[in-house]
C-alpha positions as CSV (number, residue, x, y, z in Angstrom):
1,X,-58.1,6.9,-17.2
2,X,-58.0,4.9,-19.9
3,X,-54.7,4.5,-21.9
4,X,-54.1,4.3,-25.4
5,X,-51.8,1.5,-26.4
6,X,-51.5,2.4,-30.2
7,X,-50.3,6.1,-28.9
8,X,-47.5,4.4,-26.8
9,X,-46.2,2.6,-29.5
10,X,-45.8,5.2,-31.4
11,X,-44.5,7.3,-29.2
12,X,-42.2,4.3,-28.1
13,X,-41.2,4.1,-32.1
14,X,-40.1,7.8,-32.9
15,X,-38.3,7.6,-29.6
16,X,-36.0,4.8,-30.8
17,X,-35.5,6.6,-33.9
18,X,-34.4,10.0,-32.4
19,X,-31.9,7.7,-30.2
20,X,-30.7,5.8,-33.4
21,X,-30.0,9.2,-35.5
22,X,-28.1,10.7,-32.3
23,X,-26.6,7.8,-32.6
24,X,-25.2,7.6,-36.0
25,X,-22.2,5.4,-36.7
26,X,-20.2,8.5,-37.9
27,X,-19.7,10.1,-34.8
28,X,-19.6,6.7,-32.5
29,X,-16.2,5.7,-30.9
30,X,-15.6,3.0,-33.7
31,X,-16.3,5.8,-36.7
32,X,-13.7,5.6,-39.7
33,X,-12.4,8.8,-42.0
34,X,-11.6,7.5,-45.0
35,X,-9.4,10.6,-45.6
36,X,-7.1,9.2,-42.5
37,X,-3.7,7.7,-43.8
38,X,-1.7,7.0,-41.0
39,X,-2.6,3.4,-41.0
40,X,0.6,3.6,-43.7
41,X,3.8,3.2,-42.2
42,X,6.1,6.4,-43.7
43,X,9.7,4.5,-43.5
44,X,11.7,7.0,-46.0
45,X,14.4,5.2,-47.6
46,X,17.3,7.0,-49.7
47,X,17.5,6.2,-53.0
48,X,20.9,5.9,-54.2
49,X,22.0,7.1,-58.0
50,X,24.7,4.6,-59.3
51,X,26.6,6.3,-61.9
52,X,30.1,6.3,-63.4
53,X,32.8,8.1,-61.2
54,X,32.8,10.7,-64.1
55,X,29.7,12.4,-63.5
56,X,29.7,15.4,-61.9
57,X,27.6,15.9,-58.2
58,X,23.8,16.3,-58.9
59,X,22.4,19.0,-56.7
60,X,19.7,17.6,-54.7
61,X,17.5,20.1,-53.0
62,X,17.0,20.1,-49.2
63,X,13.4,19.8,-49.5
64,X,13.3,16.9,-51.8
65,X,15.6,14.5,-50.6
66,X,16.0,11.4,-53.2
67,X,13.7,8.1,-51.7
68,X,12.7,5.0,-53.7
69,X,8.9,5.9,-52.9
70,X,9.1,9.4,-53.6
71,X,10.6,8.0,-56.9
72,X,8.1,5.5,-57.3
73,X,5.2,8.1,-57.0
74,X,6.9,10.1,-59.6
75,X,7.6,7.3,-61.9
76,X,4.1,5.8,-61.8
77,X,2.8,10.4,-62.1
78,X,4.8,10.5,-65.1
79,X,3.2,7.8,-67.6
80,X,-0.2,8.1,-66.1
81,X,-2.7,9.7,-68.4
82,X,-4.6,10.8,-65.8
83,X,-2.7,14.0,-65.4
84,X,-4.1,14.8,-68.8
85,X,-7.8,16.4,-68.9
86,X,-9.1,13.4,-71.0
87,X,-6.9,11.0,-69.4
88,X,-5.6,10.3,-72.9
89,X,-1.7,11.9,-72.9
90,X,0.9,12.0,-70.2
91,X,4.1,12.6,-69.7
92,X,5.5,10.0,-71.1
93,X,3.6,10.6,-74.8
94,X,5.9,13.4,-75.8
95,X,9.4,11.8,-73.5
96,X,9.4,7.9,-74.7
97,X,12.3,5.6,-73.4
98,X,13.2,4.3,-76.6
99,X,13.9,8.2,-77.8
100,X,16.4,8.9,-75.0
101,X,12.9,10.5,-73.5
102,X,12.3,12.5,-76.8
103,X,9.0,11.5,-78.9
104,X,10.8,11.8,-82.3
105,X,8.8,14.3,-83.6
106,X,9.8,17.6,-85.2
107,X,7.3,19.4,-82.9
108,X,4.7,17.8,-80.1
109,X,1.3,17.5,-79.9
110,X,-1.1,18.3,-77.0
111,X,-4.7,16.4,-76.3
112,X,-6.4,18.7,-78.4
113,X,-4.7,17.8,-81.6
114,X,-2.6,21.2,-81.3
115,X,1.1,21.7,-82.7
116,X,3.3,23.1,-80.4
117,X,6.5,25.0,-81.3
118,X,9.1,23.3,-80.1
119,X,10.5,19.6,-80.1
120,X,10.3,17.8,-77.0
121,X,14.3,17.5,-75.7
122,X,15.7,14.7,-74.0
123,X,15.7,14.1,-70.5
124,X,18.7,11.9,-70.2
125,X,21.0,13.5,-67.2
126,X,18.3,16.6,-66.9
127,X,18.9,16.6,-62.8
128,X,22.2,18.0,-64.2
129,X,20.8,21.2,-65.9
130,X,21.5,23.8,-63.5
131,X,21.1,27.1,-65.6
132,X,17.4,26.3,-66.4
133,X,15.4,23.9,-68.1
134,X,13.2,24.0,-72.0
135,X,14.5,25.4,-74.6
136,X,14.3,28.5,-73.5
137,X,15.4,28.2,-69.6
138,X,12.1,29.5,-68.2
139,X,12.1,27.1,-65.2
140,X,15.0,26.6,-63.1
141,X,14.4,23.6,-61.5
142,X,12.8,20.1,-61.7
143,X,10.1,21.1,-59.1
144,X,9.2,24.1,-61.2
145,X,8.7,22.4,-64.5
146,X,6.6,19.8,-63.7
147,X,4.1,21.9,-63.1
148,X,3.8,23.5,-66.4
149,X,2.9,20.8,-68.4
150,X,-0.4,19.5,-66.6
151,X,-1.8,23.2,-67.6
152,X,-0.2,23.9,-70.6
153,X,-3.2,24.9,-73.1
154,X,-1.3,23.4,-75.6
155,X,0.0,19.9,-74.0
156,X,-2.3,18.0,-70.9
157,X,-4.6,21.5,-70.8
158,X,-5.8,20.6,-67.1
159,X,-5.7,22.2,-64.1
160,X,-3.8,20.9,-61.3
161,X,-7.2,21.1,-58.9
162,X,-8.7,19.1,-61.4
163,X,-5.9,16.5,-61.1
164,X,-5.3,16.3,-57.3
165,X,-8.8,15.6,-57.0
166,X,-8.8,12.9,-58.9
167,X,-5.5,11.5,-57.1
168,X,-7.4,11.7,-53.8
169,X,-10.2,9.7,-55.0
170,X,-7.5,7.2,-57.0
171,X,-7.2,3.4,-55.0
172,X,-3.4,3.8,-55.4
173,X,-2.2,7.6,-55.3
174,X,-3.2,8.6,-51.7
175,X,-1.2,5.6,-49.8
176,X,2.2,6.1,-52.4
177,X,1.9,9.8,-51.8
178,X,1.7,9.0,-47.9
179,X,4.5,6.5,-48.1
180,X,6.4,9.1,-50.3
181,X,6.2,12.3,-48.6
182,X,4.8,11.1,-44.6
183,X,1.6,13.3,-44.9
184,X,-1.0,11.9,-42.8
185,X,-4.5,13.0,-44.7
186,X,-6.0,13.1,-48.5
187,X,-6.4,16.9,-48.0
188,X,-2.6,17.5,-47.6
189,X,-2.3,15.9,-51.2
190,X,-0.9,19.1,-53.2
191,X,0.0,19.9,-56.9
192,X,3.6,20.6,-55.1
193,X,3.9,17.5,-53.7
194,X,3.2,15.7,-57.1
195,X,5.6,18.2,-58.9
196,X,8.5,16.8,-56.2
197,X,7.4,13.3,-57.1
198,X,7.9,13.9,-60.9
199,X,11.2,15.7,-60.5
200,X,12.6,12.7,-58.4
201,X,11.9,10.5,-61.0
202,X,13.6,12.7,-63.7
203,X,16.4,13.0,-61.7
204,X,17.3,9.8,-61.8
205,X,17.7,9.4,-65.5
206,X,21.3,9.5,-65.5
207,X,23.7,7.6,-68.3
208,X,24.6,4.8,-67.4
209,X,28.0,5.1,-68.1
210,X,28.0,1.8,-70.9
211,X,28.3,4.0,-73.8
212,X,31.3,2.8,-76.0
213,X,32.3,6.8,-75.2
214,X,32.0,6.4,-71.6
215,X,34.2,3.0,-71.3
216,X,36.8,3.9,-73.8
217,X,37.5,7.7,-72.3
218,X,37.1,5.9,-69.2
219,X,39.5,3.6,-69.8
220,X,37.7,0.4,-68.9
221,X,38.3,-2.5,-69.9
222,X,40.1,-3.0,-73.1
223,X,37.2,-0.7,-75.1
224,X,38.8,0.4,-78.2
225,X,37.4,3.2,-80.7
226,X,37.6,1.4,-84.5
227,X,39.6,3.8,-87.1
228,X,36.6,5.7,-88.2
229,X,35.8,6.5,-85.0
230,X,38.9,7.7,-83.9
231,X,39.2,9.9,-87.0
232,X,35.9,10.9,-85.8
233,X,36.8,11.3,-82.7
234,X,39.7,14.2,-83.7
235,X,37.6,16.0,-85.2
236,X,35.0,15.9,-82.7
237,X,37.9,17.5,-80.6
238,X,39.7,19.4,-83.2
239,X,42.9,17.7,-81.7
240,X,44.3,17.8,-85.1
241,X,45.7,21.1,-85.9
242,X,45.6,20.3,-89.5
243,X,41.9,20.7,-89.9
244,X,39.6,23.5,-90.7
245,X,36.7,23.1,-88.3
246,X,36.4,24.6,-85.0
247,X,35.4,21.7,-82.9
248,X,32.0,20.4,-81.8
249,X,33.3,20.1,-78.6
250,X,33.7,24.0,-77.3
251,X,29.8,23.3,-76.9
252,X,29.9,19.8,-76.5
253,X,31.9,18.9,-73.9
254,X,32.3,17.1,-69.8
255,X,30.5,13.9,-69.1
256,X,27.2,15.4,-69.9
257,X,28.4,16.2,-73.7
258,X,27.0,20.2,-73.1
259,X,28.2,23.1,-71.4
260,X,24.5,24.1,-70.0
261,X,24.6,27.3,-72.1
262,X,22.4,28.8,-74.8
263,X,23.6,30.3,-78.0
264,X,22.4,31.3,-81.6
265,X,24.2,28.9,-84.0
266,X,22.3,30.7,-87.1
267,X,19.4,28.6,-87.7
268,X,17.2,31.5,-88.7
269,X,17.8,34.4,-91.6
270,X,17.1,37.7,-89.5
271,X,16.6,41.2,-90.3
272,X,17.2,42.4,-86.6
273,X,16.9,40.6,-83.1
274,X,13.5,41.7,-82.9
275,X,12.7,39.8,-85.3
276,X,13.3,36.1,-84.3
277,X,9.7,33.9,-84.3
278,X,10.7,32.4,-81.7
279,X,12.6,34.6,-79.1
280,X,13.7,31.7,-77.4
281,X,15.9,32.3,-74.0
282,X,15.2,36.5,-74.9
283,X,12.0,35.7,-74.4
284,X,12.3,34.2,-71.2
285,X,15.4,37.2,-69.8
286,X,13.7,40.3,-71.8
287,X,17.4,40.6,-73.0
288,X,17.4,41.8,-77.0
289,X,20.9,39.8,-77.5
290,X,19.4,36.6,-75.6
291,X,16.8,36.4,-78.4
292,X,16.9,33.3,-81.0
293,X,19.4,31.8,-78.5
294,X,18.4,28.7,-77.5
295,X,19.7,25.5,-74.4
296,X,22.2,23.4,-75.9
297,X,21.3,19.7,-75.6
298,X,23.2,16.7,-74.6
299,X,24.7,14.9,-77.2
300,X,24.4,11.8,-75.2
301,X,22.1,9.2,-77.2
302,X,22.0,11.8,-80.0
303,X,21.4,8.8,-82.3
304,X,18.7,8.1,-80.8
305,X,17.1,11.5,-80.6
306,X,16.0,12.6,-84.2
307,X,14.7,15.0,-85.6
308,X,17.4,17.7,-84.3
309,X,17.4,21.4,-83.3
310,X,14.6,23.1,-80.9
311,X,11.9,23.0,-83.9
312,X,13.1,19.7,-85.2
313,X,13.6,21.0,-88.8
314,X,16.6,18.7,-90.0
315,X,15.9,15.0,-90.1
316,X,19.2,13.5,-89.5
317,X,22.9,14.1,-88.3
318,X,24.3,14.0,-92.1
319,X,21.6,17.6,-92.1
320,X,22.8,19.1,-89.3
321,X,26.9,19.3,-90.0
322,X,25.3,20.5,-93.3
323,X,23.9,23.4,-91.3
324,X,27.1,24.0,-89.5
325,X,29.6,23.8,-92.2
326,X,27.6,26.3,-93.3
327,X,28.0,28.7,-91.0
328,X,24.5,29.6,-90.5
329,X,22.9,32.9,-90.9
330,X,24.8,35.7,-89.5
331,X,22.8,37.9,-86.2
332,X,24.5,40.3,-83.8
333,X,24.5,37.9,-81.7
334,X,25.5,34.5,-83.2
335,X,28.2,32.2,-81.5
336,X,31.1,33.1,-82.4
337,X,31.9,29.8,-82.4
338,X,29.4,29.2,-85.5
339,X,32.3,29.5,-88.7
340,X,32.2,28.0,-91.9
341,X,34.1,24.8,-92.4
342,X,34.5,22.1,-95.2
343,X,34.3,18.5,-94.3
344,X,34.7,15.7,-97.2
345,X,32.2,13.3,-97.2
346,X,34.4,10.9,-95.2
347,X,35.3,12.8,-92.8
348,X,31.8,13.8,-92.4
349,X,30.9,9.9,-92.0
350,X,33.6,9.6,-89.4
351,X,32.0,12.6,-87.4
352,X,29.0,10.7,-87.2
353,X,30.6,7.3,-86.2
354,X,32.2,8.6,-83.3
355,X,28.9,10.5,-82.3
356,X,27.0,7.1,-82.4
357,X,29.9,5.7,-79.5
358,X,27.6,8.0,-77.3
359,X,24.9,5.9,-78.2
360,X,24.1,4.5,-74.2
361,X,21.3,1.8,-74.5
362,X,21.7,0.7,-71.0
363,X,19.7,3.5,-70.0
364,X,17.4,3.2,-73.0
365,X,16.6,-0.1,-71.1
366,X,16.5,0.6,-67.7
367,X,13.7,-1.5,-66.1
368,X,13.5,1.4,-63.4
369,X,12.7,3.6,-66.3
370,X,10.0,2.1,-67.8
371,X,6.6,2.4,-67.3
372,X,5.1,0.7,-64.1
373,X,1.5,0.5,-65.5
């Protein structure tokens, strides 16, 4: 019988290729998955808030223990555009350093070119709030409010799938978020995971303590308010029971300059509670006396913080002890606290000097603060 040498070969040929295709490098013993990160050592290590003695205790939850690269994740999260849907905005665009976090704007602006309602507030000491966070109080913890933004219609308008799938496919993000929180895969990347991140990174923008406020109530050193402060400075406290004014500091008050409350100090002219704009914290409880009420802020680094109020509608300090002098506009449910008052024009400039001692740069210029890009 004669054989046919050309018909071997090729049957010698597709043989070799069915062997070479059962063979394929991606299920041989020497395979990669590129999804794998375990080749990262996860070595957690605490990090450690240095603050003046002061300061109350921040509450740190259990499942979100403070570490230097779960801080580092959230630090490098919050001033990456790439949470934005046009990578063109993060968080950082609307909570600047230089603003004690704030953008200096009477209301923020979202990547569509879209006004929002509300001023952006400072986060200086926000891992302190503990009786909700905005303006209105609709998120009661870190973890909770960093989610909001990213898919916010009005801010970042993205989704969160969106962003976590462009974090898995980052040459950074999937090794810091194994190093951060031990996971040992891309696909255990979450949006929850990146919300912890965030939150450790906001929680440790804490004063510094190196206010003048801070080292003269403090008593460090030989730190010494001048005259006009000090005249400020009674006032502020109402220590003087000569004066008509009932004391910035019912509201104002602790290391954290704010009692964590919300309140109606008569910003608006209202028929009824139902009527308020913006319901603020009502809006957030369902309860009718809760509307127009809104968080009081820190006073720390108000210098630095303009324009004032949730809406940003008065420019500077000398504007808003105009507004309470005035007593406001009167609401069912308006502070009690919010009485008319007269203050001559220098004891209205010594008000302000002593507010400027709160003035705390040293956190303004924290290098562990700025941005790591």
């Amino acid at each position: 019988m004669k054989i046919n040498m050309k018909n071997i070969s090729y049957l010698f040929l597709f043989l070799v290729v069915i062997i070479a295709a059962c063979c394929s490098p991606d299920d041989g013993p020497d395979s990669v998955d590129e999804s794998v990160l375990t080749d990262t050592p996860y070595d957690p290590q605490p990090y450690v808030i240095v603050t003046s003695s002061n300061m109350p205790t921040m509450e740190i939850p259990s499942d979100n223990p403070l570490t230097v690269d779960g801080v580092q994740l959230g630090r490098h999260l919050f001033y990456d555009p790439i949470l934005s849907l046009d990578s063109t905005m993060s968080c950082s665009t609307c909570h600047l350093p230089a603003g004690s976090f704030t953008d200096n704007l009477d209301v923020s602006t979202g990547i569509d070119g879209i006004a929002g309602a509300r001023s952006s507030m400072s986060l200086l000491n926000v891992g302190y709030f503990n009786n909700g966070l905005f303006w209105d109080g609709r998120s009661q913890t870190l973890e909770e409010q960093a989610l909001l933004p990213v898919e916010d219609p009005i801010e970042l308008h993205n989704t969160w799938t969106n962003v976590i799938e462009k974090l898995k496919v980052h040459a950074d993000y999937p090794v810091m978020f194994r190093k951060a929180f031990g996971i040992s895969s891309k696909d255990e990347m979450t949006k929850e995971l990146a919300a912890k991140a965030l939150a450790s990174f906001e929680r440790i923008m804490v004063s510094s303590g190196q206010s003048k406020f801070d080292l003269v109530e403090s008593q460090v050193g030989n730190n010494q308010y001048s005259d006009e402060e000090n005249l400020g400075r009674d006032l502020f406290f109402v220590e003087s029971q000569s004066v008509n004014h009932p004391g910035c500091s019912h509201c104002h008050n602790g290391a954290l300059l704010t009692n964590n409350l919300y309140e109606n100090n008569g910003l608006d002219m209202v028929n009824s509670l139902e009527d308020f704009e913006d319901k603020g914290h009502g809006a957030v409880t369902g309860n009718l006396l809760d509307n127009g009420r809104f968080r009081i802020p820190t006073l720390k680094n108000i210098e630095l913080t303009a324009p004032y109020m949730h809406d940003g509608r008065f420019q500077t300090l000398e504007e808003v002890i105009d507004h309470y002098q005035s007593g406001g506009h009167p609401a069912d449910n308006i502070s009690p606290l919010q009485l008319p008052f007269t203050l001559t024009d220098t004891e209205k400039a010594n008000l302000i000097a002593f507010m400027k001692t709160f003035t705390d740069m040293e956190f303004v210029n924290n290098p562990d603060l700025q941005s790591p890009f």
